[in-house]
C-alpha positions in Angstrom: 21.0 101.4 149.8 21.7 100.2 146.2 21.0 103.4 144.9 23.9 105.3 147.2 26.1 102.1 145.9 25.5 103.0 142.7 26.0 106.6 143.1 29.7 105.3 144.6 30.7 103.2 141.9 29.9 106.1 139.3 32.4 108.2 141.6 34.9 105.9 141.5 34.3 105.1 138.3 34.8 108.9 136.7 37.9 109.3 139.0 39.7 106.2 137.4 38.6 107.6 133.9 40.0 111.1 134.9 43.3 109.5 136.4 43.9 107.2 133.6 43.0 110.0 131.3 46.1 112.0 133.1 48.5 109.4 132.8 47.8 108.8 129.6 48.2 112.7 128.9 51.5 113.0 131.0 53.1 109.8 128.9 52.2 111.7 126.1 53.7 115.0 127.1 56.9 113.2 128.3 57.6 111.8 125.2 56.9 114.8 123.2 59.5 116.5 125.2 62.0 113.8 124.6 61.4 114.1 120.9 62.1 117.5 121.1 65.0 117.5 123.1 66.9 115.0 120.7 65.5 117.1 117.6 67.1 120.9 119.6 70.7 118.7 120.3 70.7 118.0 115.9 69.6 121.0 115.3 72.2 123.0 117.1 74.7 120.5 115.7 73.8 121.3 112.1 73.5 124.9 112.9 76.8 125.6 114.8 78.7 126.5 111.2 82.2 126.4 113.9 82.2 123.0 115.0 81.0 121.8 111.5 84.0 123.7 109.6 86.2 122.1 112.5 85.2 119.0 111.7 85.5 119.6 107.6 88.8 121.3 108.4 90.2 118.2 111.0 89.7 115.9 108.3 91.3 117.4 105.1 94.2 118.4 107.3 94.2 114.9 107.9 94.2 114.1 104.0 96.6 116.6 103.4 99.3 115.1 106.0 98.7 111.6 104.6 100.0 113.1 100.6 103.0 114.9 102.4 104.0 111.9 104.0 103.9 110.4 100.6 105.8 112.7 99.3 108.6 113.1 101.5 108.6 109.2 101.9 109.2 108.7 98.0 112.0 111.6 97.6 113.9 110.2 100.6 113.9 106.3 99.0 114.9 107.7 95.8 118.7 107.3 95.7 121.2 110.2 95.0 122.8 110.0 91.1 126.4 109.0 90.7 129.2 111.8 90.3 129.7 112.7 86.2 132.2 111.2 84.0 135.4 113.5 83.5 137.7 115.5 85.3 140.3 117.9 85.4 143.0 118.2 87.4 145.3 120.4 87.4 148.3 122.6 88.9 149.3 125.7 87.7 151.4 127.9 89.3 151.6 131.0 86.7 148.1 130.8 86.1 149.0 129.3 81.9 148.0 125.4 82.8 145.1 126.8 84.7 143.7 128.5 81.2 144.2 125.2 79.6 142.6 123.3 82.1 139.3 125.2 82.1 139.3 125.2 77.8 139.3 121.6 78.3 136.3 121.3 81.0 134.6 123.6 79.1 134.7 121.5 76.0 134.0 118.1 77.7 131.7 119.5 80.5 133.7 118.3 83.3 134.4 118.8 87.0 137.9 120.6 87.6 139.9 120.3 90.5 143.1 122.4 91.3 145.9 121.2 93.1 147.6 124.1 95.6 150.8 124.1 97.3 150.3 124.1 100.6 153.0 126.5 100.6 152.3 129.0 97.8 155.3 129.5 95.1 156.8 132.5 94.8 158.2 134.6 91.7 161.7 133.5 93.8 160.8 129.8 93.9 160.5 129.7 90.2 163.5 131.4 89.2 165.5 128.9 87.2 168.1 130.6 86.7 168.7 130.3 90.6 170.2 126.6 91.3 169.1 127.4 94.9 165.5 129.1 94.5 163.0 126.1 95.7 161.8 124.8 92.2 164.8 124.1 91.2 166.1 121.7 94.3 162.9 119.8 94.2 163.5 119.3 90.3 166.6 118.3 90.9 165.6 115.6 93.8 163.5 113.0 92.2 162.0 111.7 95.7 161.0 115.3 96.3 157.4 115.4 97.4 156.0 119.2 97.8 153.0 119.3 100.0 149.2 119.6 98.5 147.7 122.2 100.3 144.1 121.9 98.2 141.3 119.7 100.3 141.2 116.0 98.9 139.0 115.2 96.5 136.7 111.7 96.1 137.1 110.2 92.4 134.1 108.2 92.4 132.6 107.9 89.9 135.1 109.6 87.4 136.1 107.4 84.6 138.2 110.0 82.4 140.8 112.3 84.2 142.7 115.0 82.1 145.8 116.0 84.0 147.7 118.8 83.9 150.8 120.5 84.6 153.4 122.9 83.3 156.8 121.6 82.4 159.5 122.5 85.2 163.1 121.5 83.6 161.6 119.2 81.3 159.6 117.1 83.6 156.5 117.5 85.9 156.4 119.3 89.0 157.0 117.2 92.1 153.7 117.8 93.4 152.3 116.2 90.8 154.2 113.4 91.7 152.7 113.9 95.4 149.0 113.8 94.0 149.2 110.9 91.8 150.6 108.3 94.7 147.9 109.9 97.3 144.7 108.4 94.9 144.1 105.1 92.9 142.8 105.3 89.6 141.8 101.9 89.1 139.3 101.8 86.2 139.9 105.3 85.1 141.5 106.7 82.0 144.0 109.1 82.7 145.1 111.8 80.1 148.4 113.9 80.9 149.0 117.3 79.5 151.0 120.5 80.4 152.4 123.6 79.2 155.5 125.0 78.5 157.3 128.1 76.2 159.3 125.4 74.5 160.0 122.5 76.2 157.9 118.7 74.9 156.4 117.0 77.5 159.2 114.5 77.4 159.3 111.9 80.3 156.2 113.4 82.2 153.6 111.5 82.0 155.2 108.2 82.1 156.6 109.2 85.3 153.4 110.1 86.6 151.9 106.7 85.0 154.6 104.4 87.0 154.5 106.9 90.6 150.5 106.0 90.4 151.2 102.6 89.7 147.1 102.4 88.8 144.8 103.3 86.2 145.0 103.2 82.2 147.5 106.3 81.0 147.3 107.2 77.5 150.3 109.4 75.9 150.0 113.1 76.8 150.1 116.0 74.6 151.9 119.5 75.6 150.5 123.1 75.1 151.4 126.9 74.8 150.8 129.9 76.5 148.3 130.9 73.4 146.7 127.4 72.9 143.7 127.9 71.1 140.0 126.5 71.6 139.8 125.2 68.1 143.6 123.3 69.1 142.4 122.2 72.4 139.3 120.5 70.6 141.4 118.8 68.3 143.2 117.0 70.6 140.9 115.8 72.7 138.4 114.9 69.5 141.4 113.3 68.2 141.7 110.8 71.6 138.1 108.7 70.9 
């Protein structure tokens, strides 16, 4: 009897080794495929060049945005320079003034601005030897006020203004009459000067001074039809 019961624990005994031993074998196979699964998910990461240059890519796009944001933000706060200094207006209605005018911007580097009849003149119109042809009526009407045709202009920022004009029975067109009440030239220096075969400039920019009624007019100086660049610097290097 206690050899058959020693026989049985011996059985039992071997079978719990053998399980335990299977467990113990199982546990170790599980976790060795664990181990391996996590170490296949990193390595397909670090071998899938795509997803890796998507990444590298997402990210110095995002770098990239972030300077051009910069950029744009420090262009748009900057704020916009001031008009320059001088300006030339003008009306010329032969085309002489307008030579004139452009001698003078050239020296001084400034703007020009030419006023237009909204209604063009004519050979006709300026025939003074006509006391009806158009010219001469409006010369002849002091509250005559010919219509500017040319788009307005903005004078900020202008401190100096040449002016000019030819000399239509020895005084200033009436247009330049018109342009001269349709601004304020407070704070700007404004120097008349026109052109004429013979004829000083008389009366003309005085009249132009009190129709403004604003700005600081110096005396004006008159040209001819063959005013030279050299005669043209004089003057104005003679006004500082």
């Amino acid at each position: 009897m206690k050899k058959k019961i020693s026989v049985l624990a011996a059985v039992l005994l071997a079978f719990g080794l053998a399980a335990c031993g299977n467990n113990a074998a199982q546990a170790t196979n599980d976790t060795t495929q664990t181990i391996q699964a996590e170490s296949a998910k990193e390595t397909d990461t670090s071998n899938n060049p795509e997803e890796t240059q998507q990444a590298v890519t997402k990210e110095a796009a995002s770098n990239t945005n972030d300077e051009i944001v910069g950029d744009i933000s420090s262009e748009v706060t900057e704020s916009p320079e001031e008009n320059g200094g001088t300006l030339v207006v003008y009306f010329s209605a032969t085309g002489t003034t307008k030579g004139v005018a452009e001698e003078i911007a050239g020296i001084t580097g400034a703007d020009t601005y030419e006023i237009k009849a909204a209604q063009e003149y004519t050979d006709a119109d300026l025939n003074w030897n006509d006391s009806s042809s158009r010219s001469t009526k409006e010369q002849n009407d002091s509250s005559a006020r010919s219509e500017i045709g040319s788009d307005a202009i903005s004078l900020d920022g202008y401190t100096t203004i040449y002016i000019g004009y030819p000399i239509w029975w020895g005084e200033e067109p009436r247009i330049m009459d018109t342009f001269v009440e349709s601004y304020s030239f407070d704070g700007i220096t404004m120097i008349p000067f026109c052109t004429s075969s013979s004829s000083g400039i008389g009366r003309s920019g005085q009249n132009l001074a009190d129709n403004a009624g604003t700005g600081t007019w110096l005396d004006g100086m008159r040209f001819g039809a063959g005013a030279s660049e050299d005669e043209i610097r004089s003057w104005i290097e003679g006004l500082q």
